[in-house]
N, C-alpha and C positions, 0 to 999 in steps of 0.2 A: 544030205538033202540038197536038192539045186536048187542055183539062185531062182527069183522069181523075177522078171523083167517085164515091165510098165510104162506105159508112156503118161508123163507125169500127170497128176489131173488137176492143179491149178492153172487157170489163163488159157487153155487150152481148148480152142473150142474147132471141130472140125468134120466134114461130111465128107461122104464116100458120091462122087460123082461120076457117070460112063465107065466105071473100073479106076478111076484113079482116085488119090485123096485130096483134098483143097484144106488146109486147114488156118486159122488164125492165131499165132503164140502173144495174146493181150499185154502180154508182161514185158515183151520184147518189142511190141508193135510193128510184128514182123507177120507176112503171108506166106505161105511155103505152099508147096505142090508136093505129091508123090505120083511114081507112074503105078502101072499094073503089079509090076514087080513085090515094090514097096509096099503097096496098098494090101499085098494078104499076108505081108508083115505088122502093119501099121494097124490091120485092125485084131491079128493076135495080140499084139503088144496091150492095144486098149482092158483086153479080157485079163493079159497078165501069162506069160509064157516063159519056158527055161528056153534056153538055146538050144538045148538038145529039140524041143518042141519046134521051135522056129525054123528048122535048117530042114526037118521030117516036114513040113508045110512044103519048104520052096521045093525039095525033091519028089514029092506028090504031085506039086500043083506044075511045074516046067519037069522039062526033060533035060535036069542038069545032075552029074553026080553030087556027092556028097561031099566033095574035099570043095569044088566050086561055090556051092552051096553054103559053105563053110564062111569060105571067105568074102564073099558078098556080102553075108551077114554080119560079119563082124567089123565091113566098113559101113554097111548101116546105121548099125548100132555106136560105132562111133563117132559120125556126124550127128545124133539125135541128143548123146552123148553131149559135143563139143558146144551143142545149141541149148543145153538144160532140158532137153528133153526126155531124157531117160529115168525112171527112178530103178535103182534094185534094192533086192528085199530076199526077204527068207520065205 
């Protein structure tokens, strides 16, 4: 079974505005931004995605292959990561 990846849901409060995401982490008393990019990461993540899901998003959504796709993601994932943003799960 793949992992299940989430962007955490306490303290967490954030909207999707012109294609980008604007969010507030309560807990950190921190604002962050995402661009377009991120943003159809950012709201799979909300719903709960595997990587394998996340990476089929970016190479639908741009005209990037699948190893690029890869690795953008996985530096994503690890700044959302480094900031408590991430939860994973079964």
């Amino acid at each position: 079974m793949s992992e299940i990846l989430r962007l955490r849901d306490e303290g967490l409060e954030w909207r999707l505005l012109e294609g980008e995401v604007v969010a507030l982490d309560s807990s950190a008393e921190k604002y962050l931004s995402v661009n377009r990019t991120g943003a159809v990461l950012w709201s799979a993540l909300a719903r709960g995605a595997t990587r394998a899901d996340l990476i089929a998003r970016l190479t639908e959504e741009f005209d990037v292959d699948e190893e690029l796709a890869a690795r953008d993601l996985d530096a994503f994932l690890a700044a959302l990561e480094a900031q408590g943003l991430l939860a994973r799960g079964a």
